[in-house]
C-alpha positions in Angstrom: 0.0 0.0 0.0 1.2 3.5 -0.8 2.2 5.6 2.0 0.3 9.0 2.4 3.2 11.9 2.0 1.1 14.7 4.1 3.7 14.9 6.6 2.6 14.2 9.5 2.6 10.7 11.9 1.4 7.7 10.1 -0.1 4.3 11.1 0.6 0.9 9.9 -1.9 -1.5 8.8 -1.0 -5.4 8.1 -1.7 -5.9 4.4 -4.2 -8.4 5.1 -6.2 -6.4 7.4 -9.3 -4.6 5.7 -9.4 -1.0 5.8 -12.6 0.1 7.5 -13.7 3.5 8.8 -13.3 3.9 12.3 -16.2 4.4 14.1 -16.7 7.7 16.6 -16.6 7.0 20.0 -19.1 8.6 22.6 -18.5 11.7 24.1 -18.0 9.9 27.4 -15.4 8.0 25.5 -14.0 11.1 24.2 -14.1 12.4 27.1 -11.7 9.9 29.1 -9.6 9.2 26.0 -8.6 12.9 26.6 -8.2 12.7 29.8 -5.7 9.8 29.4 -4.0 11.4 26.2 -3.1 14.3 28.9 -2.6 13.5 32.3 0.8 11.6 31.9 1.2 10.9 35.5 -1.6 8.8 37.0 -1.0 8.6 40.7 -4.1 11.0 41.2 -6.6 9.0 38.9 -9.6 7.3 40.5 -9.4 3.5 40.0 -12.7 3.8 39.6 -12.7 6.2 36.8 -10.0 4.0 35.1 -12.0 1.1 35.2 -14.5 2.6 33.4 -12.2 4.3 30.5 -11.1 0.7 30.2 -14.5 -0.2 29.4 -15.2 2.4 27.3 -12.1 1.6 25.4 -12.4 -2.1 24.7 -15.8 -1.7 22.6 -13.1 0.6 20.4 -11.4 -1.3 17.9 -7.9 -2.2 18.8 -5.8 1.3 17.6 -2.1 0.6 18.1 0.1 4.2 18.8 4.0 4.6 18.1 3.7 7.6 21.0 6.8 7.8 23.3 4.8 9.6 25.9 1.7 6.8 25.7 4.3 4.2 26.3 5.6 5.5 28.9 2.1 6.3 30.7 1.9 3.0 30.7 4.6 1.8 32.5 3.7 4.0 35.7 1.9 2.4 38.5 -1.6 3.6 39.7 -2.1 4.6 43.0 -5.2 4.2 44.5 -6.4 7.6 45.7 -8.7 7.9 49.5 -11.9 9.6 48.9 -12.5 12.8 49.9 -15.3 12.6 51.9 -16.2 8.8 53.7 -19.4 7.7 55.2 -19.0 7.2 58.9 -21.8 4.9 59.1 -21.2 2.3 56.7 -19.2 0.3 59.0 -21.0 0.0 62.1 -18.6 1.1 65.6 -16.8 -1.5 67.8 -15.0 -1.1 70.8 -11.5 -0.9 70.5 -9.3 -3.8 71.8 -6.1 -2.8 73.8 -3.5 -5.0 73.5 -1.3 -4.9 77.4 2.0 -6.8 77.4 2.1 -8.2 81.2 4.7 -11.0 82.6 5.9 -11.2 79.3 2.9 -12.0 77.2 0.1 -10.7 75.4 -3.1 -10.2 76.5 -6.3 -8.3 75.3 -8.5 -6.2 77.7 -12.0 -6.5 76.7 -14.7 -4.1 78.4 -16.8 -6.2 80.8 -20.4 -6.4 81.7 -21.7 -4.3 84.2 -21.8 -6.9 87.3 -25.4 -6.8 89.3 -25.6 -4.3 92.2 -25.5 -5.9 95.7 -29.5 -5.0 96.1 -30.6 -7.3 93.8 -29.3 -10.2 95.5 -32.2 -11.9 96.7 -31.7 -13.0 100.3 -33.4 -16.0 103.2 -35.4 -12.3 103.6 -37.5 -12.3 101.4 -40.0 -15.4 102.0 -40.6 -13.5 105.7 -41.3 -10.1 104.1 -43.7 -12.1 101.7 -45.8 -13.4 104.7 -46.3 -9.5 105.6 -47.1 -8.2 102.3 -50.9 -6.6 102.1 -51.3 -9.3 98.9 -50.2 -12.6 100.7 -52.7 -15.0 101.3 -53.9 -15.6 105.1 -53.6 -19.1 105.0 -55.5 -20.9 108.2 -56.5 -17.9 110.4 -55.2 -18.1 114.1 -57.4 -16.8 116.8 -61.4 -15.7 116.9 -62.3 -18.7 118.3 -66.0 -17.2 119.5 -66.4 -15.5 116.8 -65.7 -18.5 114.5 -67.9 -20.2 116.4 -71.0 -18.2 116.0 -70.2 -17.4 112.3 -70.1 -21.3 111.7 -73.6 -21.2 113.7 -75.3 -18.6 111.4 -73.9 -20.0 108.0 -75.1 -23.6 108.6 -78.8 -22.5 108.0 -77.6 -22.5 104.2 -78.3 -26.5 105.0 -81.2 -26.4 107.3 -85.2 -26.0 106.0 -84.8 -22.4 107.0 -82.3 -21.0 104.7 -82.6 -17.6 105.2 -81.0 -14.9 107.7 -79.3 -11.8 107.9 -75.9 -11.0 110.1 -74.3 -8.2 110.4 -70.5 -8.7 111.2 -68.9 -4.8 112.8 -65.8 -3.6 114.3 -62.7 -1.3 113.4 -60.4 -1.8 110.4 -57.9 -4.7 110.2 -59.3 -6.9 112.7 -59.7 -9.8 110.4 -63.5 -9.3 109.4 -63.2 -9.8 105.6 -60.5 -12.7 106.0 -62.7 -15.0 108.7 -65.9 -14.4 106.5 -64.0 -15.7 102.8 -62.7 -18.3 104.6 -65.6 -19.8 106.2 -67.8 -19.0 103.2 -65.6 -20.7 101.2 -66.6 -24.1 102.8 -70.1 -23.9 102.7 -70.2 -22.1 98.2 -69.0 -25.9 97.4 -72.1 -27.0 98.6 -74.6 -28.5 96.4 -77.4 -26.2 95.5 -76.0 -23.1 97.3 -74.8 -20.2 94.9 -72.6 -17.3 96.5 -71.2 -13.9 95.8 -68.9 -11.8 97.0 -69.3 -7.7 96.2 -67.6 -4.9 97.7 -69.6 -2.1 98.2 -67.1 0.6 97.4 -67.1 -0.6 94.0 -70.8 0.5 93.4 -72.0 3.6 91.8 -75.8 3.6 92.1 -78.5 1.3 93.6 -79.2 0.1 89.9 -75.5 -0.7 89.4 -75.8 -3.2 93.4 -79.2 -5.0 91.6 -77.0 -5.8 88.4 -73.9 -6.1 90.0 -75.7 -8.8 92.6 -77.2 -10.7 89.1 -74.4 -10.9 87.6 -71.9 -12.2 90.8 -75.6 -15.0 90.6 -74.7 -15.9 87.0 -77.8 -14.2 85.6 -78.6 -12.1 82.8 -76.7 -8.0 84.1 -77.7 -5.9 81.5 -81.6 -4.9 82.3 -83.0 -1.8 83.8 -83.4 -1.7 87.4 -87.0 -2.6 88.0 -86.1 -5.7 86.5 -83.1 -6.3 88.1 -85.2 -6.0 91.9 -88.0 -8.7 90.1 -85.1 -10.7 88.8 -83.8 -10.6 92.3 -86.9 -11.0 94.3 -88.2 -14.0 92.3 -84.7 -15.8 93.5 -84.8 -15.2 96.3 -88.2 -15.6 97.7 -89.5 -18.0 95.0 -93.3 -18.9 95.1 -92.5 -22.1 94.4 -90.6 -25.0 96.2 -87.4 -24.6 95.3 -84.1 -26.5 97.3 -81.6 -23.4 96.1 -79.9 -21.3 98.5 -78.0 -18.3 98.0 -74.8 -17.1 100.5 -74.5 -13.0 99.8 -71.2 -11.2 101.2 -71.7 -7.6 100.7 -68.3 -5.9 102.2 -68.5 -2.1 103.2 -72.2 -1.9 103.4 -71.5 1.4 104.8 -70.9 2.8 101.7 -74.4 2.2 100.4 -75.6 4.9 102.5 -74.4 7.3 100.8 -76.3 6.3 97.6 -80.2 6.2 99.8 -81.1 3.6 101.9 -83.5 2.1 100.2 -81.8 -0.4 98.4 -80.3 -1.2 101.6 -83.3 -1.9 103.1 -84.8 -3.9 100.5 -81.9 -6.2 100.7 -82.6 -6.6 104.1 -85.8 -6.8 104.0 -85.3 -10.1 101.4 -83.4 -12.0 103.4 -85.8 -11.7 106.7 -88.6 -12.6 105.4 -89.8 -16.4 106.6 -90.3 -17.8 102.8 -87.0 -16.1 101.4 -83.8 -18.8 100.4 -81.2 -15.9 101.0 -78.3 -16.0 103.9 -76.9 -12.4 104.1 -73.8 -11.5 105.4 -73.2 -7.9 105.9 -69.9 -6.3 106.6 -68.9 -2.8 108.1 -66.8 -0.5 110.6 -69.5 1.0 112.8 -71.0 -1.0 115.1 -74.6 0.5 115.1 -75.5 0.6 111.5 -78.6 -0.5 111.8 -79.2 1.1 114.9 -78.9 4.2 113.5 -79.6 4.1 110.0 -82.0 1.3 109.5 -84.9 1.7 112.2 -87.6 0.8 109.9 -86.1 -3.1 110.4 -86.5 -2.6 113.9 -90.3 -1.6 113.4 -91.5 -4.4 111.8 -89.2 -7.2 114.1 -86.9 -7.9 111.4 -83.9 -7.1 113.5 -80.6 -8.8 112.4 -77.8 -10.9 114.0 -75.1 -8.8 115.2 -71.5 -10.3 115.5 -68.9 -7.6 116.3 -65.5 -7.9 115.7 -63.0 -6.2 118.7 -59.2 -5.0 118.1 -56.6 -7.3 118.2 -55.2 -8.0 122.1 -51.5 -8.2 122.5 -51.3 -11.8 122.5 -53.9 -12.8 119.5 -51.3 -10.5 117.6 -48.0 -11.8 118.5 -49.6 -15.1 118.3 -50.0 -14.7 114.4 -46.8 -13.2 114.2 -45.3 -16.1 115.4 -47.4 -18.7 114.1 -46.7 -17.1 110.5 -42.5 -16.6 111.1 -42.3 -20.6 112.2 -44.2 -21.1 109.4 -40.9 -21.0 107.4 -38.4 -23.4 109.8 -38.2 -26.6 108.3 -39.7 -29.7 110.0 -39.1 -30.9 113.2 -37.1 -27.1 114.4 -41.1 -25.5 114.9 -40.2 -24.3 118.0 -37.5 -22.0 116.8 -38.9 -18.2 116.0 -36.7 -16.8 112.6 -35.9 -13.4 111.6 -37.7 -11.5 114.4 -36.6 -12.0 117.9 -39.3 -12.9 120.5 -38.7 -9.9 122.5 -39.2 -7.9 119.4 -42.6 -9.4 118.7 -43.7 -8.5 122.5 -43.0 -4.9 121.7 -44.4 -4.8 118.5 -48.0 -6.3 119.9 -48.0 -4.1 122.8 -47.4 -0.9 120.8 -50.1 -1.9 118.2 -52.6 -3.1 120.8 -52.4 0.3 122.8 -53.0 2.1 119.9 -55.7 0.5 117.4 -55.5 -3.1 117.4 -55.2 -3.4 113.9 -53.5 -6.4 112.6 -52.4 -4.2 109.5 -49.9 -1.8 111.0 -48.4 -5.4 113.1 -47.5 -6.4 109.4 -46.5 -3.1 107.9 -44.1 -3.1 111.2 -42.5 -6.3 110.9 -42.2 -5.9 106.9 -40.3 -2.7 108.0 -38.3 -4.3 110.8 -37.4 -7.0 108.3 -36.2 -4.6 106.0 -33.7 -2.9 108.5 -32.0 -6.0 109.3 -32.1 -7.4 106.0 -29.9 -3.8 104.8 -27.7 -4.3 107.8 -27.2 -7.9 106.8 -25.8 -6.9 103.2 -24.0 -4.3 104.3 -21.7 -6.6 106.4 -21.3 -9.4 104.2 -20.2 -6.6 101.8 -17.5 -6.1 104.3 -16.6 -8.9 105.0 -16.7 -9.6 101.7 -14.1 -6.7 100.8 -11.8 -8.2 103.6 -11.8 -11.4 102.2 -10.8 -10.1 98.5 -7.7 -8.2 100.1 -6.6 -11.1 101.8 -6.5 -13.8 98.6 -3.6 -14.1 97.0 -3.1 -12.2 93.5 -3.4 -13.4 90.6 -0.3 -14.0 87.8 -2.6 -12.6 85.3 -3.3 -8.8 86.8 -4.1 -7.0 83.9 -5.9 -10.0 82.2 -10.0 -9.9 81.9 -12.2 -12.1 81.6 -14.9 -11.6 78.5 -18.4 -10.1 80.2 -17.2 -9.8 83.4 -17.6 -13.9 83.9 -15.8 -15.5 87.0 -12.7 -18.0 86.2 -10.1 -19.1 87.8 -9.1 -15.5 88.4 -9.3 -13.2 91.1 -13.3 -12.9 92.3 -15.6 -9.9 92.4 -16.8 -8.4 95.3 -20.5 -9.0 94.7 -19.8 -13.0 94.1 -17.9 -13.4 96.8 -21.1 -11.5 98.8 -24.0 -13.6 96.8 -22.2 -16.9 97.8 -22.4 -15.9 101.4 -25.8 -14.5 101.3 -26.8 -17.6 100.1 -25.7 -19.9 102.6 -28.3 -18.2 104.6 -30.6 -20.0 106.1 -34.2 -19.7 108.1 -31.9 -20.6 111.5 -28.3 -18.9 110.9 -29.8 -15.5 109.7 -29.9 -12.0 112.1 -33.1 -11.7 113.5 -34.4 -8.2 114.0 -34.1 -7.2 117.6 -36.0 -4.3 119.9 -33.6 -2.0 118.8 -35.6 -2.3 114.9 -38.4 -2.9 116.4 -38.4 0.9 118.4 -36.7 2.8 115.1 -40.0 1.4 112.7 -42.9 2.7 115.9 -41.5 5.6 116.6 -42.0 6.7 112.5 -45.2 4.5 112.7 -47.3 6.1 115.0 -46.6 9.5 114.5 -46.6 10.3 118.5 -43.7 13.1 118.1 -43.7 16.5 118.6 -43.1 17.0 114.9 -45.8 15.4 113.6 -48.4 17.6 115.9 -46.7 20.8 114.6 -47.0 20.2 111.1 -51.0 19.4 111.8 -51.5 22.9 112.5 -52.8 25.8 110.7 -51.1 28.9 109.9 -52.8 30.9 113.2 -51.7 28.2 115.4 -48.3 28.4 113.7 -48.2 32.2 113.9 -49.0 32.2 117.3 -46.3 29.7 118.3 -43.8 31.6 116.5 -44.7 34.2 118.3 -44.1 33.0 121.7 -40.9 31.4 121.1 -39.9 35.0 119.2 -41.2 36.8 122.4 -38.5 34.2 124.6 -35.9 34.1 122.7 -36.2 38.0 123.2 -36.4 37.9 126.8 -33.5 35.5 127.1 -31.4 37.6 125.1 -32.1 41.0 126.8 -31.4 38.8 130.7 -28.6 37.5 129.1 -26.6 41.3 128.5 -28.0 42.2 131.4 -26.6 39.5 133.8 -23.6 39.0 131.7 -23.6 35.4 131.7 -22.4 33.3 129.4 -25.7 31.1 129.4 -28.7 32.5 129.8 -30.5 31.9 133.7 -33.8 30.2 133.4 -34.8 32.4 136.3 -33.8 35.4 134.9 -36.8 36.4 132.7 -40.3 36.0 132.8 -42.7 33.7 131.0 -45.4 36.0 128.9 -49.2 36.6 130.1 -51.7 35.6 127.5 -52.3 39.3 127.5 -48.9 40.0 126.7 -48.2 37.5 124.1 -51.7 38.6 122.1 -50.1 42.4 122.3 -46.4 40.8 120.8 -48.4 38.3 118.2 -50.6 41.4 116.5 -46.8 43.7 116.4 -45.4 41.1 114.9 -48.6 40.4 112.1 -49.0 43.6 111.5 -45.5 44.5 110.7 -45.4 44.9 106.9 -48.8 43.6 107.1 -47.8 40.1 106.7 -50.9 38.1 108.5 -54.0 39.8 109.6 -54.3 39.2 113.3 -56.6 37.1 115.2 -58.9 39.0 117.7 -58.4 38.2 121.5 -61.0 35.6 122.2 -59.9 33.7 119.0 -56.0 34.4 120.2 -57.2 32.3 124.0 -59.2 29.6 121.8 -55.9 29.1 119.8 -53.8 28.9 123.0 -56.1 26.9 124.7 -55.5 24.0 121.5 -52.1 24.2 121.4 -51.9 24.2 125.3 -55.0 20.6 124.2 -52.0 19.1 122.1 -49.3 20.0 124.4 -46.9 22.1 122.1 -47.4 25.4 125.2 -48.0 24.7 129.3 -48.9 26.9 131.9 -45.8 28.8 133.4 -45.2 29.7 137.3 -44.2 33.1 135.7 -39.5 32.9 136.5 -37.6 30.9 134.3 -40.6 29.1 132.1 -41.4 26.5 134.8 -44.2 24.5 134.6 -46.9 24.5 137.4 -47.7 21.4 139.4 -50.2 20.7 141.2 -50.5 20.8 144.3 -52.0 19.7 147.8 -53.3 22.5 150.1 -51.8 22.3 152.8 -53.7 22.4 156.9 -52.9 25.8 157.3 -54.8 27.2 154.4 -54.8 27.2 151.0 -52.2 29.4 148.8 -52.9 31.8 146.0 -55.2 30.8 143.3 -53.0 30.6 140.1 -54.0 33.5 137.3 -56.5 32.3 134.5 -57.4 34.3 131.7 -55.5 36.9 130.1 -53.1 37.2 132.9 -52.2 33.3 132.8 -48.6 32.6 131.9 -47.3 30.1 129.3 -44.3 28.8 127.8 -43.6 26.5 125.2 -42.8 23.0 124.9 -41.3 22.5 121.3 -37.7 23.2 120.6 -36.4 26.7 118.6 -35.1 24.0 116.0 -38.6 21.8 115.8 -40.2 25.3 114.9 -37.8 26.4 112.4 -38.2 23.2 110.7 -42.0 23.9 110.5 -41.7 27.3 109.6 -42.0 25.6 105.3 -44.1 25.2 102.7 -47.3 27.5 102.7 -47.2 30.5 104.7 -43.0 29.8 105.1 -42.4 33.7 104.6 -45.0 34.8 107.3 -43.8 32.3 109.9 -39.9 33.0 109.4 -40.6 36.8 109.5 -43.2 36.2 112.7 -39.9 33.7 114.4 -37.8 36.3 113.8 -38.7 38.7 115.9 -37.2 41.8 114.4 -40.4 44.1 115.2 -39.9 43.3 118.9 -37.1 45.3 118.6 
């Protein structure tokens, strides 16, 4: 073939290859040929962006170059290049690993699992705290032996050819009223051809909603209006024909009917008096006259109920439960053996709740407390003795080495295992028993009795007007103190305020920026006289604050009345730091600027 003589570079073609046209690449192929025809260095080329001019490149037909420079292109390595920006996110974050070189070797430290905290370590504790809990079942009730008997009296009529009654069960809150009458009415529902309900008044809205509430606990049709829930009702139980069923009614907190009319009470009543009616009633409530007061019509027409009241728990029916419940736990054959609470303990506990209500209730709510304060102390020093044991084993060759998740191996043992192992060991016999000491820390919160639970009963008068007092004595201790010189203040040194006096200092101190309007003097001696009721203020012999005592006249005459009224003197009986801690929450500004005494001044 005939060389072209334009001058400029030339390809060569094989002879036997057939001249074709070549075809035009795309722009995109243009595009990268250019940029490969120019950039002779490619460390700054995407691979990616190479790949895909090689791509482009091989649907070209095969064009071989005599350039230097494109020779020589290729012969250069690629780098890869790092993108400029890099998704965080792709790869999802993992805790780094630190490699620690200790005794020579390698090992990796790997972040371990939280361990449990020391209070969720169940202890021996918890079965006794259960038998106290408001939910735990009663089991077999100790004690009311009379009253069992005469409930089992009035319930077997469910089997005799008079099935029908009414009974009346009264008497103060927690004295077991509710749990005897399930129990026993337990026995007798299994019965044949007796049907009983339980309801609980306080759960009823309306008369209508005790009718359908009452057909419903019967397994009859609730949703009717209330005329024909009383037919419904009546037609059961006084049913005109023979009929051998008998139904056992509980209704709990009667009481609270009143408040909804009495007539629905009555009727009830009334059903299960009458001579042809097949319904046992069993009526529970706090006061003891109920029907005394508030149902006279039964009276009036001689249908008077049975009454069986219910009194507070003595000293020994209550720690008689107590300990028939704690030896419920010791294992068989060791009865005789009282866990967790001492005897001694138990004493106090009864006679404290006995003197005050009698209510089974707060015995529980005291032991579950009391059980809870030795249970704390108990973790606290097997968590000591548990640190003490952990300094004392012998270390480890492996210090810095973990274990994965915080698991125990052969390795040095964790505080809280080494304390879970003891606290399990544990028994009904070897654990601490709470002792009088517990016993007096949980009544003394329990009963309230303290001088700071009668101060924070007051109102603001009563508060302003003991602020006032203890104002008007810290005055008069301060103004004997300069003038003796002392470096204590002498008791008989100043004088305890009249009534009088202490009305003029209360309304000085009220009035002063106008911060409480003032009481007038017969409501000022009304407000004395309830404090003086609750024993926070006492009648003053005048020196020193002193209390007055009675006394015996003597044979050779009787001495001075003591002042009443206005000119009697009093002093109080709480502490400056018992009223400062008062002195909060509504009315805190008034108080604090009333015990501070500035407008005595």
């Amino acid at each position: 073939m005939v060389r072209t003589a334009l001058g400029k570079r030339t390809r060569a073609i094989d002879d036997g290859e057939d001249i074709s046209p070549v075809q035009t690449p795309s722009k995109r192929s243009r595009r990268l040929a250019k940029i490969a025809s120019v950039h002779y260095n490619d460390e700054n080329v995407d691979p990616l962006e190479d790949e895909l001019a090689k791509a482009d490149f091989d649907d070209l037909p095969i064009v071989t170059r005599s350039s230097p420079s494109q020779a020589s292109a290729r012969k250069n390595p690629v780098t890869p290049s790092t993108p400029r920006y890099r998704d965080v996110l792709a790869v999802p974050p993992t805790t780094p690993r630190h490699a620690v070189m200790s005794a020579g070797k390698l090992f990796k430290r790997l972040t371990p699992q939280t361990p449990l905290s020391p209070s969720t370590i169940q202890t021996v504790y918890h079965s006794a705290r259960q038998l106290f809990a408001r939910s735990a079942e009663p089991g077999q009730l100790v004690g009311r032996d009379s009253e069992r008997d005469q409930l089992t009296e009035f319930l077997g009529r469910c089997s005799s050819t008079t099935p029908h009654g009414c009974l009346y069960v009264s008497g103060p809150p927690g004295t077991g009223k509710s749990a005897m009458i399930t129990e026993m009415t337990r026995a007798y529902s299994e019965q044949n051809k007796v049907q009983s309900a339980y309801i609980n008044c306080m759960s009823i809205k309306s008369s209508k909603d005790l009718y359908t509430t009452l057909l419903g606990a019967l397994g009859q049709a609730s949703e009717v209006s209330e005329s024909d829930a009383i037919a419904a009702l009546q037609a059961s139980f006084i049913p005109k024909s023979k009929s051998s069923t008998v139904f056992l009614v509980t209704l709990d907190e009667i009481d609270h009917i009143l408040t909804m009319g009495l007539e629905s009470l009555y009727r009830v009543f009334e059903w299960s008096l009458q001579k042809s009616s097949h319904l046992v009633l069993v009526g529970i409530a706090n006061a003891l006259d109920l029907t005394d007061r508030f149902l006279p019509r039964l009276k009036s027409k001689n249908l008077k109920p049975d009454l069986l009241p219910f009194l507070p728990y003595t000293a020994a029916q209550i720690k008689n439960i107590i300990t028939t419940r704690l030896k419920s736990l010791m294992p068989e054959g060791k009865e005789s053996y009282v866990p967790f609470i001492h005897p001694a303990a138990i004493e106090l506990c009864s006679r404290k709740v006995s003197s005050q209500t009698g209510d089974l209730r707060k015995a529980f709510e005291i032991c579950r407390r009391a059980l809870d304060l030795i249970e704390a102390e108990t973790r606290s020093k097997h968590e000591d003795e548990a640190r003490e044991k952990l300094l004392q084993m012998t270390p480890s060759k492996r210090p810095l080495g973990e274990n994965i998740n915080g698991a125990a191996g052969n390795g040095s043992r964790s505080i809280v295992q080494i304390m879970a192992t003891s606290l399990k060991e544990l028994t009904a016999e070897t654990a601490p028993r709470a002792s009088i000491g517990h016993l007096n820390k949980v009544t003394a919160a329990a009963f309230s009795n303290g001088t700071t639970q009668r101060l924070k009963a007051l109102n603001l008068q009563q508060k302003a007007a003991l602020c006032a007092l203890v104002a008007y004595e810290k005055r008069n201790r301060a103004a004997a103190k300069m003038a003796s010189g002392l470096s204590t203040s002498s008791k008989s040194s100043w004088m305890a305020p009249t009534v009088k006096v202490l009305f003029e200092a209360y309304c000085q101190l009220c009035t002063r920026d106008s911060v409480l309007h003032p009481l007038s003097s017969s409501e000022f001696r009304e407000v004395v006289g309830s404090l003086e009721t609750l024993g926070l203020v006492n009648a003053s012999t005048g020196k020193g604050g002193s209390f007055v005592t009675p006394q015996t006249p003597s044979k050779r005459g009787r001495k001075a009345a003591a002042p009443s009224g206005d000119e009697r003197r009093i002093t109080s009986c709480a502490g400056e730091k018992e009223i400062e801690a008062v002195a909060e929450g509504v009315g805190a500004g008034i108080l604090k600027s009333i015990l501070s005494g500035e407008a005595l001044d």
